[in-house]
Every structure is written in structure tokens, then in C-alpha cells.
C-alpha positions as CSV (number, residue, x, y, z in Angstrom):
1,X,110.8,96.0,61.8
2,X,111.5,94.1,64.9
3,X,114.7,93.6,63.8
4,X,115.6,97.2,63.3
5,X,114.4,98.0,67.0
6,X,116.6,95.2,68.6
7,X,119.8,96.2,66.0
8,X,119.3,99.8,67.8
9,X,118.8,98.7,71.0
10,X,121.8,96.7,70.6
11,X,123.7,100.1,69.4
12,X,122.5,102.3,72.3
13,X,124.0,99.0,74.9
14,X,127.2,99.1,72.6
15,X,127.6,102.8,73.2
16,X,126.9,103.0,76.8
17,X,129.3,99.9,77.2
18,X,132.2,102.0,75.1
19,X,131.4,105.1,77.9
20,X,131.8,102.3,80.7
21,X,134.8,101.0,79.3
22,X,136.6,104.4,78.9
23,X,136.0,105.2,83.0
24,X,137.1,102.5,83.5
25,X,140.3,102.7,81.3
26,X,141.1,106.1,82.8
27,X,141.0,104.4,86.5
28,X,143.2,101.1,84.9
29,X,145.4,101.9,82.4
30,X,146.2,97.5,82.3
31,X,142.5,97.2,81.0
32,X,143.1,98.0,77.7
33,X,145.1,94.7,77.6
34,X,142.6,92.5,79.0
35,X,140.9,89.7,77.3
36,X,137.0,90.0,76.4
37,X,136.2,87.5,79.2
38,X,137.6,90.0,81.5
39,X,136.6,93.2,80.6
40,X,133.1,92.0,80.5
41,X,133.3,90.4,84.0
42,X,134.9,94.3,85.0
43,X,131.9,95.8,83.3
44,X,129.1,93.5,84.2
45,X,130.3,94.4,88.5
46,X,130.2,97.7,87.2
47,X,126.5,97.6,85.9
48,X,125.6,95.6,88.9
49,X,127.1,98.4,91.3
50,X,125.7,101.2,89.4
51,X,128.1,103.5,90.1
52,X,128.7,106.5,88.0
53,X,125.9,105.1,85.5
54,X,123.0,107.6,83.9
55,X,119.5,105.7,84.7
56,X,118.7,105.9,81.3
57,X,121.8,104.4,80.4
58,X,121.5,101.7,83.0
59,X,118.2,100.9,82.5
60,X,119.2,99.6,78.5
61,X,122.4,97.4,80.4
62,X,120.9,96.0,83.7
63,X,119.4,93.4,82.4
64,X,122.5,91.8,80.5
65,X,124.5,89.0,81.6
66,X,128.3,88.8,81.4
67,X,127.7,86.6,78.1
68,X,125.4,89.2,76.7
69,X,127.8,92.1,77.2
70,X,130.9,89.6,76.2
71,X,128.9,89.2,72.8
72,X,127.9,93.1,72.2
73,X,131.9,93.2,73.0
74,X,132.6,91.3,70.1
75,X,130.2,92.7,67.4
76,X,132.1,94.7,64.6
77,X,130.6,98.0,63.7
């Protein structure tokens, strides 16, 4: 059961990272080509400044660490 909770947890972070990532896409066309390292440095500042993030959203991100989101990065569906 516990399991179950922290796979969908890790699904709802996934998906408001995708949402992140496409902003920031539209603003940077280049960001499509960078590495994982980078684009989870790009989205961890934009978690941190909270800009143009739902609180819902942000509440299930805030607490993850450029490691955690470079691992949710790399997770195949």
C-alpha cells in the first residue's frame, strides 16, 4: 500500500515537472537540447522562485532537491 501512494505521488511530481518543463521550453527553445543535469538545475530555480506555479502543484515539488527531480527526470513511464 505504501508503495502505491509514493508511485502516485511520484506521478503527480512527474506531471507537474512535464508542465514546468513545457513553460519553460516555450520561453527557451535551446532547452530541449539540454542535458538532465541542466534542465533539472533550470527547474529546481524554477521551483525555488515559484513563479507561475499552482500551490497545489508546488506544494508536491518544493520539497525536492535537484537530485530528486534529476531522478523523476529519468524514470520511464
Amino acid at each position: 500500500m505504501e508503495e502505491k501512494r509514493k508511485d502516485l505521488k511520484d506521478s503527480k511530481q512527474r506531471k507537474v515537472l512535464d508542465n514546468l518543463m513545457q513553460e519553460i521550453s516555450v520561453q527557451h527553445p535551446s532547452f530541449y537540447y539540454l542535458s538532465t543535469v541542466e534542465v533539472a538545475f533550470e527547474l529546481y530555480e524554477k521551483i525555488q522562485k515559484r513563479t507561475g506555479i499552482a500551490q497545489e502543484d508546488y506544494e508536491l515539488v518544493v520539497g525536492l532537491s535537484r537530485d530528486d527531480i534529476q531522478i523523476l527526470l529519468s524514470i520511464h513511464r
